[in-house]
C-alpha positions, -999 to 999 in steps of 0.1 A, spaced: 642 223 673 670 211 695 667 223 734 695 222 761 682 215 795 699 200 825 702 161 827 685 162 867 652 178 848 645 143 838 637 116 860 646 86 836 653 79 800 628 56 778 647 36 748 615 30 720 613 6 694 607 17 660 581 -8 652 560 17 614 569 28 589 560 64 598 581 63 620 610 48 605 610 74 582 609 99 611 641 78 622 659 87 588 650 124 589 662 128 618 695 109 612 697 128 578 693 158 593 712 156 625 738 127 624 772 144 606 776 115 582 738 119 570 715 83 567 735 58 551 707 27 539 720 0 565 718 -37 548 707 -71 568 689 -74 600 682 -41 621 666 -24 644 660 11 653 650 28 685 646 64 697 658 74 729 635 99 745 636 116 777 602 103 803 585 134 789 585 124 753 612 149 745 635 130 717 672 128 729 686 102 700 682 80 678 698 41 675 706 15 648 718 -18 654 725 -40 626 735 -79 622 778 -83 621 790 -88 579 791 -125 570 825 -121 561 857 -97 570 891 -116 561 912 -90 579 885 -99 611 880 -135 606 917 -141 605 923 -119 638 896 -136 657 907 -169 645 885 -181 624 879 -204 600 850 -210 577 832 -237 597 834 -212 632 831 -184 617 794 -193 602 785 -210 640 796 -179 656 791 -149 643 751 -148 650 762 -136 681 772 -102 673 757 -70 664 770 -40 649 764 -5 664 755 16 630 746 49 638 737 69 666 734 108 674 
């Protein structure tokens, strides 16, 4: 059930790694249920994390996924060819979903 409560009730925010598999089906329900896209499968490298208030209360949820090997319409605006393209795109990440 989804409460409203002043921020200042809270004295800080804890980000949670979704490490089993309990709870990464957990993760899905909840984006199911609450993001308004529904749970889309994401594909590559991820990682999930819950945000949850200091008193265990759930705020969010997180995805971030590994960038697409290959976007034409992005490679060319970047710049890049092939031989860059494959030395730099481990360093970016995707935000997937959130809510």
């Amino acid at each position: 059930m989804l409460k409203t409560r002043e921020i200042d009730e809270y004295s800080a925010v804890v980000i949670e790694h979704v490490k089993d598999k309990e709870d990464m089906r957990l993760w899905n329900e909840y984006i199911e249920r609450y993001h308004y896209l529904g749970y889309k499968r994401a594909f590559g490298c991820q990682q999930r994390y819950y945000i949850r208030f200091d008193k265990g209360e759930l705020l969010g949820c997180l995805l971030y996924s590994a960038s697409a090997w290959s976007v034409a319409c992005r490679d060319k605006w970047i710049g890049w060819n092939k031989q860059q393209r494959t030395t730099d795109e481990r360093q970016f990440s995707t935000y997937g979903m959130g809510m």
